[in-house]
C-alpha positions in Angstrom: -6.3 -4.9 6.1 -5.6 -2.2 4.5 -6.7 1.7 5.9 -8.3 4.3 2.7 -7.4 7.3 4.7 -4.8 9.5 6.6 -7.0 9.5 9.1 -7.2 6.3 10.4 -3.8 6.1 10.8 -3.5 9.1 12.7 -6.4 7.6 15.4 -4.0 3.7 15.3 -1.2 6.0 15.9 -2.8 7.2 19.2 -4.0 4.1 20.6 0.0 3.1 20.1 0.6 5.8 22.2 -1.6 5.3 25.1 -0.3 1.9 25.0 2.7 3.0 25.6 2.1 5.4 28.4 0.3 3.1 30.0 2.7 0.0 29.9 5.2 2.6 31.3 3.8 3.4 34.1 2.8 0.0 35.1 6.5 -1.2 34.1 7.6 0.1 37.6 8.1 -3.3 39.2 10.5 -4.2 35.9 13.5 -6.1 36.1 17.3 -3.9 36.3 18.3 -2.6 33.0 21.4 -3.2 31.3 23.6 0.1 30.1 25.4 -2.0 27.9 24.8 -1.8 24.1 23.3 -5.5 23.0 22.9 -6.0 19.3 21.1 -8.6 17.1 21.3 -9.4 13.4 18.9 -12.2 11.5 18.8 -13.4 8.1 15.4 -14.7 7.0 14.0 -16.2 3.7 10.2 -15.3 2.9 8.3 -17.5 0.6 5.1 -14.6 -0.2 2.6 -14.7 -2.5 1.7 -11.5 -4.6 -2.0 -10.4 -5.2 -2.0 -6.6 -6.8 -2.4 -4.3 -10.3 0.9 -3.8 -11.9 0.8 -0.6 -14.1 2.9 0.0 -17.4 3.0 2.8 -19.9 1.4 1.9 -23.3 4.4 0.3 -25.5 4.3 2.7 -28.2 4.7 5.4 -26.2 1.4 7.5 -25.5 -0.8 8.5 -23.0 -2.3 5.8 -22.6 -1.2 3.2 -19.8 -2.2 -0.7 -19.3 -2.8 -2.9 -16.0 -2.3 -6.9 -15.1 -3.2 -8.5 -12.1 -0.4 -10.2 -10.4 -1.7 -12.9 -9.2 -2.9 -14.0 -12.4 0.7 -14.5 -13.1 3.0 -14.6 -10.4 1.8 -18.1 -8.7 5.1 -19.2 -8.5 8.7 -19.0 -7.9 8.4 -16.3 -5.3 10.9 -15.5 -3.2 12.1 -12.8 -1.0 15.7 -12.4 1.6 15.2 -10.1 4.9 18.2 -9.0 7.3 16.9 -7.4 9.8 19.7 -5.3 12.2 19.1 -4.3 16.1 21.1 -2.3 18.8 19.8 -0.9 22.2 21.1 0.6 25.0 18.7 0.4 28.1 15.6 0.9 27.2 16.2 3.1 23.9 17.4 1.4 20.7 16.4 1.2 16.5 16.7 -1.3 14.3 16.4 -1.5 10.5 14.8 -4.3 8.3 15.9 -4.6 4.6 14.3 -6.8 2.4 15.1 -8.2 -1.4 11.9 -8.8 -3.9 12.6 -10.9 -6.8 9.2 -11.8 -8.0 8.8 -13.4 -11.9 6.9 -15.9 -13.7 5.5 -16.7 -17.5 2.2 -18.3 -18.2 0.8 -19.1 -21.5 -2.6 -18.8 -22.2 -4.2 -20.5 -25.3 -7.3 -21.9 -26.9 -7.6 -24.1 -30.4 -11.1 -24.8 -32.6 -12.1 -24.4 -36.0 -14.1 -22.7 -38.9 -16.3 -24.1 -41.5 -19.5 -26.1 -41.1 -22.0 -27.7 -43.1 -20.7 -26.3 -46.3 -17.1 -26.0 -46.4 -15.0 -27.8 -44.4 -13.4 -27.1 -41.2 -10.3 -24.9 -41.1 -7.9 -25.4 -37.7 -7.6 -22.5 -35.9 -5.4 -21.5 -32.4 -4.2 -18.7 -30.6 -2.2 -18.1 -27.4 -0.9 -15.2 -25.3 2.4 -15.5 -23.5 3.0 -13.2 -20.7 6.8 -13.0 -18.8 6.2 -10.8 -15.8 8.8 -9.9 -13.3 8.8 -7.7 -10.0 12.0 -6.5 -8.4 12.9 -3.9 -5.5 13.8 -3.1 -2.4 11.8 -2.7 1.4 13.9 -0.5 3.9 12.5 -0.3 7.1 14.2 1.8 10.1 13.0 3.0 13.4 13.5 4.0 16.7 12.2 1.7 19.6 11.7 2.4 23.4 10.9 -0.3 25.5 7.0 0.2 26.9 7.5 -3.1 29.1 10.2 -4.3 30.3 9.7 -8.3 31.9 11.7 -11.5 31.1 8.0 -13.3 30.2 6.3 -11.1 28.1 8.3 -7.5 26.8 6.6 -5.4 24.8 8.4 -2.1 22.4 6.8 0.7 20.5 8.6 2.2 17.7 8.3 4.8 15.4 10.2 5.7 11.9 10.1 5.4 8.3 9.9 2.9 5.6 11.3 3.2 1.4 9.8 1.7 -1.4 11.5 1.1 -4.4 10.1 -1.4 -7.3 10.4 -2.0 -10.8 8.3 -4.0 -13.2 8.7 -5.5 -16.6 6.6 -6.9 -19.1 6.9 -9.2 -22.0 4.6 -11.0 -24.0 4.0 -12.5 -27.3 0.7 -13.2 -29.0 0.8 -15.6 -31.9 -2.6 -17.1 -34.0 -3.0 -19.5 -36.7 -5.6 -20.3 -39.4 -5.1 -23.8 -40.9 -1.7 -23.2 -42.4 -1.1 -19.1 -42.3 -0.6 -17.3 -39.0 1.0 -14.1 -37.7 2.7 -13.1 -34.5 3.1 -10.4 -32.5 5.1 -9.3 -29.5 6.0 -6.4 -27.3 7.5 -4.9 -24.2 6.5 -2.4 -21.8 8.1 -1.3 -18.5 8.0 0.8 -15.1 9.6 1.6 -12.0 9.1 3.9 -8.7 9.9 4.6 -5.3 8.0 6.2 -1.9 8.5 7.2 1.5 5.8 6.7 4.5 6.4 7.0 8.5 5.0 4.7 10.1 4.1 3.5 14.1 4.0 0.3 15.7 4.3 -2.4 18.1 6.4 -5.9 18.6 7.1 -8.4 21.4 6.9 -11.6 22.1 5.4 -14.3 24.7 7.7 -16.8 26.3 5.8 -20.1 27.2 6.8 -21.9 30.4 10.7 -21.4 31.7 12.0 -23.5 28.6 13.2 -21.0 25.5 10.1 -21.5 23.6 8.2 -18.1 22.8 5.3 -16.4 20.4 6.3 -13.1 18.5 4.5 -10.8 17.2 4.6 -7.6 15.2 2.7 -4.6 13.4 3.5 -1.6 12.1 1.0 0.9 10.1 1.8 4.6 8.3 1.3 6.8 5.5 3.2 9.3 3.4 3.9 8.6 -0.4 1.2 5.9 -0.3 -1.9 6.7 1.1 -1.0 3.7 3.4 0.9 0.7 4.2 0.8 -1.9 6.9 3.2 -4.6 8.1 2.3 -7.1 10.1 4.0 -10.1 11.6 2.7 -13.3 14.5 4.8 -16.7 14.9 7.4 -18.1 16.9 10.5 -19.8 17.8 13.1 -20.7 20.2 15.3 -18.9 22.2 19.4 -20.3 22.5 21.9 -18.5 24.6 23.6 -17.3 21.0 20.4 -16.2 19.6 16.9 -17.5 18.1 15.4 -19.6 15.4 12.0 -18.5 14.4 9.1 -19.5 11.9 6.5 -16.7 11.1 3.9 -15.3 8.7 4.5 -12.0 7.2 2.0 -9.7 5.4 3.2 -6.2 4.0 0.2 -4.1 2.3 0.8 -1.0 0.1 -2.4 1.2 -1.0 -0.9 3.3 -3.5 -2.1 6.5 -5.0 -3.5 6.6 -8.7 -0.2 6.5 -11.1 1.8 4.3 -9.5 3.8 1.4 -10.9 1.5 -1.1 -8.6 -2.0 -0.2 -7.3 -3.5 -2.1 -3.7 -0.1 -5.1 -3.2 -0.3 -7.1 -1.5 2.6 -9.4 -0.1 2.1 -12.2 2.1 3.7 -15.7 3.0 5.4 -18.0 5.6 9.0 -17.1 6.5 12.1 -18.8 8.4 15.3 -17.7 9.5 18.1 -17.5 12.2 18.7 -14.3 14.8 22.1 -14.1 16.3 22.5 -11.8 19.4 25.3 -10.2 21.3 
């Protein structure tokens, strides 16, 4: 899902907020709150696929600047490392989410025939395109949270704060064609990088099921700023242990990014699992 303007996140940003008012007043029959600080730290691996326009400067230099679809690349050997960070005192606390992109693949892409025909006879011919594309950067998430619902079965946080781009992309690729026994090659490289800032709104909380430590999470988060928007959203579960919590989820992170851009409309998404130690 991805939001085309400002404006629509400014109306999602209001229903958060009415939410919120509205879980706070109805919180009155919540359970006593802790003064103490609690803290949490996770580690997660992500396992997304990429579907997006990379954008790159033309290689020799001039105005003019080239695009590739990701996906039509990057099918594989995906791979991304979270470590998400919390601390809350009462009902106020923030946390911060950091996450490692090290996206890359190559794919060749070739085709063989021949010329010649009824009069001279037929010449071999092939040609194929080798393409080595890599994505690499960093997501930094932080907010501040305040606890719209406080109850052992079913709490519920809104959150507001900001969330950092930064990405760079490199491209290498090689084209190489033959005619029966002559050929020529040719190869190149071509580069970009970039960065933004957004703020961004949102809600997370989970569901416990029965009295056992079983539980459904969920998460979403939506803004604007440098892009013209971004959402993150997150739904799973896991299993709650007096040290902590194991959890498996899916994870999607959008960007809609404005025209010059090193990537145009990403899209990340994928199954993730990981550990979440509290104290």
């Amino acid at each position: 899902m991805i939001f085309d303007r400002p404006s629509s996140i400014a109306r999602s940003a209001a229903c958060v907020a009415l939410v919120a008012g509205a879980l706070a007043v109805s919180d009155a029959s919540a359970q006593a709150r802790s003064d103490e600080w609690r803290f949490a730290i996770g580690a997660y691996v992500w396992l997304p696929s990429v579907k997006g326009t990379a954008n790159f400067p033309s290689p020799s230099g001039g105005g003019a600047t080239g695009s590739m679809d990701t996906s039509q690349v990057l099918d594989s050997l995906q791979f991304a490392f979270m470590s998400p960070l919390e601390a809350r005192k009462g009902r106020w606390g923030a946390f911060t989410d950091i996450i490692y992109l090290d996206l890359g693949n190559n794919k060749t892409i070739g085709e063989s025939g021949s010329l010649g025909g009824n009069l001279l006879p037929p010449v071999p011919t092939s040609n194929s395109l080798s393409v080595d594309l890599s994505l690499k950067g960093w997501v930094w998430t932080a907010v501040a949270e305040y606890a719209a619902l406080e109850d052992r079965k079913m709490p519920l946080d809104v959150f507001g704060g900001f969330r950092y781009l930064t990405m760079s992309n490199k491209l290498n690729w090689q084209y190489a064609a033959t005619v029966g026994l002559g050929g020529f090659q040719q190869a190149g490289s071509t580069s970009s990088s970039g960065s933004l800032w957004d703020a961004i709104v949102g809600v997370k909380g989970r569901y416990r099921l029965g009295d056992g430590g079983w539980f459904l999470s969920y998460y979403l988060d939506l803004g604007t700023g440098q892009s013209k928007s971004t959402l993150q959203a997150l739904a799973g579960g896991g299993y709650a242990f007096s040290w902590g919590d194991v959890i498996a989820d899916y994870r999607r992170l959008d960007y809609h990014m404005p025209e010059g851009e090193m990537l145009s409309d990403i899209s990340l998404k994928g199954g993730l699992v990981g550990v979440v130690y509290r104290w």
